[in-house]
C-alpha atoms as a printed R data frame, in Angstrom:
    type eleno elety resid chain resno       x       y       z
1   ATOM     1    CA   UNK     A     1  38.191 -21.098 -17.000
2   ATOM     2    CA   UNK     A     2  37.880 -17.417 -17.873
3   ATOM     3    CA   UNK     A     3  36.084 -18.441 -21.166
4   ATOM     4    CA   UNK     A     4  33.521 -20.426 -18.629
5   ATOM     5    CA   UNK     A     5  32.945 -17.206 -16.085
6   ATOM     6    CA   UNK     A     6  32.285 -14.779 -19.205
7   ATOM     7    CA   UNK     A     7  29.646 -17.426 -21.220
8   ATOM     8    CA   UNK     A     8  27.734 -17.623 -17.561
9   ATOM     9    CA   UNK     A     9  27.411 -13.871 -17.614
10  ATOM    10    CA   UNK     A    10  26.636 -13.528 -20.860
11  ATOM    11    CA   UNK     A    11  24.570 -16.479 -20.265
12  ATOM    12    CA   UNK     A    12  22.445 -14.252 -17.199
13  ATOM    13    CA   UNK     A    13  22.791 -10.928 -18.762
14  ATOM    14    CA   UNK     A    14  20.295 -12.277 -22.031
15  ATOM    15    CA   UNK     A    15  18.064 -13.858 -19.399
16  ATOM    16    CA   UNK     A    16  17.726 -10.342 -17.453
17  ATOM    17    CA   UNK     A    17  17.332  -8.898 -20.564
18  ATOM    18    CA   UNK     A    18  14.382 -11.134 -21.961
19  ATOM    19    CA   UNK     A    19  13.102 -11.302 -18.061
20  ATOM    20    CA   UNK     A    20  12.893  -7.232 -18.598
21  ATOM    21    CA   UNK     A    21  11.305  -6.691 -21.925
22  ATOM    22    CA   UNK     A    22   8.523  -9.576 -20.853
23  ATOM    23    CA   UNK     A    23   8.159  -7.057 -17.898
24  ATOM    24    CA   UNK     A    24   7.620  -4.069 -19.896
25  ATOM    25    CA   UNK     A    25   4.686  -6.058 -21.791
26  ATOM    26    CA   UNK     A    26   2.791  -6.740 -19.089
27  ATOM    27    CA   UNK     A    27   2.737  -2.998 -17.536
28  ATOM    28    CA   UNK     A    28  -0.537  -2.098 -16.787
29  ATOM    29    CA   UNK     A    29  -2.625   0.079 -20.017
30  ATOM    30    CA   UNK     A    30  -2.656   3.954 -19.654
31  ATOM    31    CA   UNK     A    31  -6.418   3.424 -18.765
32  ATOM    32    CA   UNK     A    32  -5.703   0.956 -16.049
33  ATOM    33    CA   UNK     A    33  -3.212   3.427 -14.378
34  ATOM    34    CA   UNK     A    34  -5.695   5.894 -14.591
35  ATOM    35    CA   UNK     A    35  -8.272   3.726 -13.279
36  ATOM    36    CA   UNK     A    36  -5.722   2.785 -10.370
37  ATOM    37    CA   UNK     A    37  -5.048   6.537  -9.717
38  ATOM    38    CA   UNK     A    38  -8.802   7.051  -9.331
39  ATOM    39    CA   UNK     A    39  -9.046   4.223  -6.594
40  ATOM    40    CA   UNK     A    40  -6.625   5.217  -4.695
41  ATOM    41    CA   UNK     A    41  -7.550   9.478  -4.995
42  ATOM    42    CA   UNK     A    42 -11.171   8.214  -3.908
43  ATOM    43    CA   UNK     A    43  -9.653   6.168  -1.179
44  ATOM    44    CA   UNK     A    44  -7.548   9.218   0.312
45  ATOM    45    CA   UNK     A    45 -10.557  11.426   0.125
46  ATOM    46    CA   UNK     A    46 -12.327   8.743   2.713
47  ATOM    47    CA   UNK     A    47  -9.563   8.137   4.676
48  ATOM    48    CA   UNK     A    48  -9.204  11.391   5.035
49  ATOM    49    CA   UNK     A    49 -12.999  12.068   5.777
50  ATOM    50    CA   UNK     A    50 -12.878   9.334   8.303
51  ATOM    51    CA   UNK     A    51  -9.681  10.460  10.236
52  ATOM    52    CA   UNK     A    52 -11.396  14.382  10.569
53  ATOM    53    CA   UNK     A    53 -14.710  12.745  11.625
54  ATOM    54    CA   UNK     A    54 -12.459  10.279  14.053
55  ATOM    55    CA   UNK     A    55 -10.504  13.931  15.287
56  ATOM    56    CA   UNK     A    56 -13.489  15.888  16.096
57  ATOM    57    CA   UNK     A    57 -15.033  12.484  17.949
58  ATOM    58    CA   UNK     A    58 -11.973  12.984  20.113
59  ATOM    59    CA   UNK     A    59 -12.059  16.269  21.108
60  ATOM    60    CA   UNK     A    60 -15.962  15.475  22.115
61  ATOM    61    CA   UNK     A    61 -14.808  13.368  24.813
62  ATOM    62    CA   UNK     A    62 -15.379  15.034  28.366
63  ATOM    63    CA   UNK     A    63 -12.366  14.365  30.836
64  ATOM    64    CA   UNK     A    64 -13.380  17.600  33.203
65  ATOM    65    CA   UNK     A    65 -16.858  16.413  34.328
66  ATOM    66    CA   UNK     A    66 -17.193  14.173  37.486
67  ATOM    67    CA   UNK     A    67 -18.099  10.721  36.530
68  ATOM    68    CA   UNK     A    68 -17.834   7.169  37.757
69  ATOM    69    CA   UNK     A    69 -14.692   4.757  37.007
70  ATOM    70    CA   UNK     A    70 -16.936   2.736  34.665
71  ATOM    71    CA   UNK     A    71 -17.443   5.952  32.439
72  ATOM    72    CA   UNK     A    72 -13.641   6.702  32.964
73  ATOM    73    CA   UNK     A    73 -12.535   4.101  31.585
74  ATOM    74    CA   UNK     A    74 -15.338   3.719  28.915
75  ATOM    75    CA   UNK     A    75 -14.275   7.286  27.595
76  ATOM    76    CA   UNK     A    76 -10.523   5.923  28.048
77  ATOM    77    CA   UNK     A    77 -11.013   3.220  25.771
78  ATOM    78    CA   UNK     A    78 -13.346   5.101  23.441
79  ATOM    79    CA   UNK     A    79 -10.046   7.596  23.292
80  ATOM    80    CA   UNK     A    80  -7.481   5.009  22.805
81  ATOM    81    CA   UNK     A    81  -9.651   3.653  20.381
82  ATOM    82    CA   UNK     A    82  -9.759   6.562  17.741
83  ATOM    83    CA   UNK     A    83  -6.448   7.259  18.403
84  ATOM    84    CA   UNK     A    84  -5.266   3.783  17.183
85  ATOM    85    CA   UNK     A    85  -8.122   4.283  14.505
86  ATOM    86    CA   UNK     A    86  -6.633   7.464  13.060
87  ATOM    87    CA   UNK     A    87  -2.690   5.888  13.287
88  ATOM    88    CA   UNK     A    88  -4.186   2.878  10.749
89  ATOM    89    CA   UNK     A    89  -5.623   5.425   8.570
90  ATOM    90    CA   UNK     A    90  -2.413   7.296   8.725
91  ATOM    91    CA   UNK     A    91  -0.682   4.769   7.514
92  ATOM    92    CA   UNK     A    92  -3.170   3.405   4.992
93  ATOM    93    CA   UNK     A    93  -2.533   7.082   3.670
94  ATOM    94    CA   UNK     A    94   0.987   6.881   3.626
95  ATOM    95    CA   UNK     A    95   0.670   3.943   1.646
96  ATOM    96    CA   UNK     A    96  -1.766   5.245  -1.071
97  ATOM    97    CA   UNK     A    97   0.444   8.284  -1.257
98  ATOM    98    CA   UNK     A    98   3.164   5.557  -1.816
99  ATOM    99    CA   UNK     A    99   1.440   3.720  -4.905
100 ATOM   100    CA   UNK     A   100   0.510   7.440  -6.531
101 ATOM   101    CA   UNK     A   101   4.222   8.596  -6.765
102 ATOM   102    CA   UNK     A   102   4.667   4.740  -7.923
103 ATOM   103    CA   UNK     A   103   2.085   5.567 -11.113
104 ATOM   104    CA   UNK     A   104   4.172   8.840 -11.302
105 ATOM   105    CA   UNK     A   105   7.070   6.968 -11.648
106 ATOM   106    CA   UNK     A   106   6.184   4.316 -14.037
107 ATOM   107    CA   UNK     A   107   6.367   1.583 -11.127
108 ATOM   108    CA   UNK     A   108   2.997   0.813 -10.047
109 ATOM   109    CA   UNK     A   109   1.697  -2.431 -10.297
110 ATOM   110    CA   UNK     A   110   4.794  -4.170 -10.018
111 ATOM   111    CA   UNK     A   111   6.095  -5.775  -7.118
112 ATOM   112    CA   UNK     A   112   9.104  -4.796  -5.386
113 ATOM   113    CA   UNK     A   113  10.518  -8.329  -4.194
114 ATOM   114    CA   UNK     A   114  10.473 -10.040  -7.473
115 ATOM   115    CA   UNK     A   115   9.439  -7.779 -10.291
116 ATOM   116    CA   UNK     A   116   6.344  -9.478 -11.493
117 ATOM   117    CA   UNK     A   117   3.641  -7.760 -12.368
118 ATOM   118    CA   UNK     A   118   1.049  -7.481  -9.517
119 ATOM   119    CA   UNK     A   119  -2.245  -9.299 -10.722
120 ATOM   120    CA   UNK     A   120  -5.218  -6.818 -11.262
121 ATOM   121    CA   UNK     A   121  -7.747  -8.160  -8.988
122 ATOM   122    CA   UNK     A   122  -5.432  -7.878  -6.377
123 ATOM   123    CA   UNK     A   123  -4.604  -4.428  -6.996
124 ATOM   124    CA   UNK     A   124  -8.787  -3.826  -7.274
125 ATOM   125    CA   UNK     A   125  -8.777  -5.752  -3.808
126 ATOM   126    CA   UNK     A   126  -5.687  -3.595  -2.665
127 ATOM   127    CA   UNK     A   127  -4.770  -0.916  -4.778
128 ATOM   128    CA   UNK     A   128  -1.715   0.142  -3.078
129 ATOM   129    CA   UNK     A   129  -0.121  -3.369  -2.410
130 ATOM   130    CA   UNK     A   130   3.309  -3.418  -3.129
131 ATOM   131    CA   UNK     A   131   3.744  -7.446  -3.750
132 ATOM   132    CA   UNK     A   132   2.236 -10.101  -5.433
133 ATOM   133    CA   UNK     A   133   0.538 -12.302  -3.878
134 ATOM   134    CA   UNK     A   134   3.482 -14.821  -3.554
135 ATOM   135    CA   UNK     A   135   6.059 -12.259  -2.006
136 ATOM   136    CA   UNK     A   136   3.523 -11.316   0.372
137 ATOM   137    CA   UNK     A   137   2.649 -14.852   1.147
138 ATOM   138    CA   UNK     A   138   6.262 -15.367   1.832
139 ATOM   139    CA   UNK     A   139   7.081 -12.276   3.748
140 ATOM   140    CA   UNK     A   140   3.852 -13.101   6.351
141 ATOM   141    CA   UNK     A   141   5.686 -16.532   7.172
């Protein structure tokens, strides 16, 4: 029975193994990363833009002047509005800033549920996704 238990595991071990080195062979090119790295730099400078421009919007906003309830509560909603607005882009940054220490790391482009290498056009779609498309599939049901 021991004989059994050890062939098994042996067995998985060599199908890890060849599941591993297939892995390595479909890591992105050096120029792809780089391309990758651009995207997502050019998508934290926007971001970035956009949550100043969505700050100093903010601080526009009047609350001392006298005005009626319907411009209350436009400027209210124009508030909440930029604030939720700037906590998206916050974490669309955090993400981005995610998938760069992932190309420092030698990760990027593969996903974390299964291992698989994330498909390029939806890493041009959504450079900083973290799953294939079937993982995230799965983990939205």
């Amino acid at each position: 029975m021991k004989m059994k238990t050890k062939k098994k595991y042996n067995k998985t071990k060599r199908v890890k193994s060849k599941k591993l080195s297939s892995l390595k062979s479909k890591k992105l090119s050096t120029k792809d990363l780089k391309h990758f790295k651009e995207l997502l730099l050019l998508q934290k400078k926007n971001l970035l833009k956009n949550l100043l421009k969505n700050i100093d919007e903010g601080k526009q906003i009047d609350f001392t002047e006298v005005k009626d309830s319907i411009d209350l509560a436009s400027d209210i909603y124009d508030t909440e509005f930029l604030h939720n607005l700037s906590d998206s882009e916050k974490k669309n940054l955090e993400e981005i800033d995610y998938a760069l220490e992932k190309i420092e790391k030698g990760t990027y482009g593969i996903c974390e549920i299964c291992g698989k290498p994330i498909n390029k056009k939806r890493l041009e779609a959504l450079p900083f996704a973290r799953y294939d498309i079937e993982c995230q599939t799965k983990r939205e049901k």
